[in-house]
C-alpha positions in Angstrom: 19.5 -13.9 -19.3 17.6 -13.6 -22.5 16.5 -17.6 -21.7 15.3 -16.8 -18.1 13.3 -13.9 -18.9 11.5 -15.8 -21.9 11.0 -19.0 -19.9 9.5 -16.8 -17.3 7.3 -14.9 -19.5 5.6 -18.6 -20.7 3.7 -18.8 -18.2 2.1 -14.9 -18.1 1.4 -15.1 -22.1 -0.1 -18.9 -21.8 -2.3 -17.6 -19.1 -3.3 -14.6 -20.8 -4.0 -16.4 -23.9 -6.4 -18.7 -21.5 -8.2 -15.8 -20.6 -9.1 -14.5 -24.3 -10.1 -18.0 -25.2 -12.4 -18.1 -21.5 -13.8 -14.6 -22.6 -14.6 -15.3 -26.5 -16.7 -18.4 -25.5 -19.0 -16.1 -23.4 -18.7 -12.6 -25.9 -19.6 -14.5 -29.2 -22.0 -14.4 -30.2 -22.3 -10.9 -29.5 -25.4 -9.7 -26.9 -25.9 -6.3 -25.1 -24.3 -7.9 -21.5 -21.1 -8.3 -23.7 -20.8 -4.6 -24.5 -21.0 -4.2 -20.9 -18.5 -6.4 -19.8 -16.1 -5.2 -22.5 -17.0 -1.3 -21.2 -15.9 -2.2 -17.5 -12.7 -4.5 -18.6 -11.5 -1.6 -20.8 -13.0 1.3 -18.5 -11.4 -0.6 -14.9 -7.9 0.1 -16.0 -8.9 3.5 -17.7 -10.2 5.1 -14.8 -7.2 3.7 -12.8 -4.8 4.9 -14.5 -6.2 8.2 -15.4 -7.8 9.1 -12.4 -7.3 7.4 -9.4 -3.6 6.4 -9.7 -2.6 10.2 -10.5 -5.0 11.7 -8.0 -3.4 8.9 -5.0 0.2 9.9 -6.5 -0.4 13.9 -6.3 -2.0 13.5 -3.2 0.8 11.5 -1.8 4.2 13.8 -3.1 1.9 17.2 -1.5 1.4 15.3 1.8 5.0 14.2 1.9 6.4 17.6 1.1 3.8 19.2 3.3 4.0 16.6 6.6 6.9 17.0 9.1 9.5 14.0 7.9 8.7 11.7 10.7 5.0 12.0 9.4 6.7 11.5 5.8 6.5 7.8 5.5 3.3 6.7 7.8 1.1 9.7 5.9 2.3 8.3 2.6 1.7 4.9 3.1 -1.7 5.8 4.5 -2.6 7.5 1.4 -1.7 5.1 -0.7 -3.6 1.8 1.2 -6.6 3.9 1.2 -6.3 4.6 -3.1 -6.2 0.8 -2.7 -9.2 0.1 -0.5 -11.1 3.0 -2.4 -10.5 0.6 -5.7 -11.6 -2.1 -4.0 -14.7 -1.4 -2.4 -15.6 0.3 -5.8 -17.9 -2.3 -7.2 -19.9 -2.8 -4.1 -20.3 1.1 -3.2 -21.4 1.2 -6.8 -24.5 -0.9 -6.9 -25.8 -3.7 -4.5 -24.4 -6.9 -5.6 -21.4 -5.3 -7.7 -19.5 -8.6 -7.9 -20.6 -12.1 -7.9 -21.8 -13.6 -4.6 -19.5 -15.0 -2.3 -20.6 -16.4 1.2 -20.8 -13.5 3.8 -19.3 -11.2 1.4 -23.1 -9.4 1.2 -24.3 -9.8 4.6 -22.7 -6.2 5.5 -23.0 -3.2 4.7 -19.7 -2.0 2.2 -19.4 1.7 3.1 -19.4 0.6 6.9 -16.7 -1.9 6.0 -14.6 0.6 4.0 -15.1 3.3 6.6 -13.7 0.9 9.3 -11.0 -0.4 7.2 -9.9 3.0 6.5 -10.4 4.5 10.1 -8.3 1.5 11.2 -5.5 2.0 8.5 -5.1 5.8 10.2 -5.3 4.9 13.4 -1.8 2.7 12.5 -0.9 5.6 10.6 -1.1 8.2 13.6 0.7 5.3 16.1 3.2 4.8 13.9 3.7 8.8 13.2 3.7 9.4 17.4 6.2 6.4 17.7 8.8 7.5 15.3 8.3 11.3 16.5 8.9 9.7 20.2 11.8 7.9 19.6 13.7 10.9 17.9 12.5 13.4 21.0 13.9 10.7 23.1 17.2 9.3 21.3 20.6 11.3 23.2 21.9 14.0 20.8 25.1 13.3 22.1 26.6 9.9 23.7 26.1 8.6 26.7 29.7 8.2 28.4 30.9 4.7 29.2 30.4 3.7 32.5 33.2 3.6 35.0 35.5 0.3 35.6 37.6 -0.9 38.1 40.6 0.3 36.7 39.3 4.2 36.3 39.5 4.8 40.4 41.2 8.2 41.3 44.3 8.0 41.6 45.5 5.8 38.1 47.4 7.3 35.5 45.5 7.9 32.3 46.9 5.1 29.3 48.8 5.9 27.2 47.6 7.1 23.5 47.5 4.3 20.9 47.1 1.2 23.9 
């Protein structure tokens, strides 16, 4: 087990080490840009973890204890995709040309794109909610009894237990 879990670490630790060799040719020698890029590789994960991950957990375990239970589960989800899109669509809500150009990425407009994205993530999340809540309104509390065979006509003596 020890020999699976190394072997599959090799790969993670080889391609980390490609990334600090990638990011010391362009920091050294030192410039102004590289105390920027350093500030938002250190400050990305920061804020994540400190701000937005706690805030999107909170948020989600009051919503689940404060939504009816079939709510529980399409609210939750919901809360969490948009803490995702949020983190996402941060570098381009930020400033104009947050990221590096990629073809059609900047012919729209972000906000309208993250706005859609999350009106169309809540729209599922309101189906969903109105599906489950139908289908447990609608599902018998009790079974339905078997329907009748040939051999249940009036008349015929009831089998015996156990047969």
């Amino acid at each position: 087990m020890k020999t699976a879990r190394a072997l599959l670490a090799l790969p993670g630790l080889a391609a980390l080490a490609w990334g600090v060799v990638l990011f010391a040719e362009y920091a050294l020698p030192v410039r102004p840009d590289v105390l920027a890029t350093a500030t938002w590789i250190v400050g990305g994960p920061v804020v994540n973890d400190g701000v937005i991950a706690p805030l999107t957990a909170v948020l989600g375990i009051v919503l689940a204890r404060v939504v009816p239970s079939p709510w529980k589960a399409p609210v939750v989800a919901g809360t969490v995709i948009t803490g995702v899109l949020a983190i996402l669509a941060f570098p381009l809500l930020w400033r104009p040309y947050g990221t590096p150009p990629m073809p059609g990425l900047h012919d729209g407009d972000p906000a309208l794109g993250l706005a859609l994205t999350v009106a169309a993530v809540w729209l599922v999340v309101i189906v969903t909610g109105l599906t489950i809540r139908i289908a447990r309104t609608r599902s018998p509390a009790a079974p339905a009894a078997p329907p009748h065979t040939p051999a249940d006509r009036p008349g015929t003596p009831p089998a015996p237990p156990g047969k």
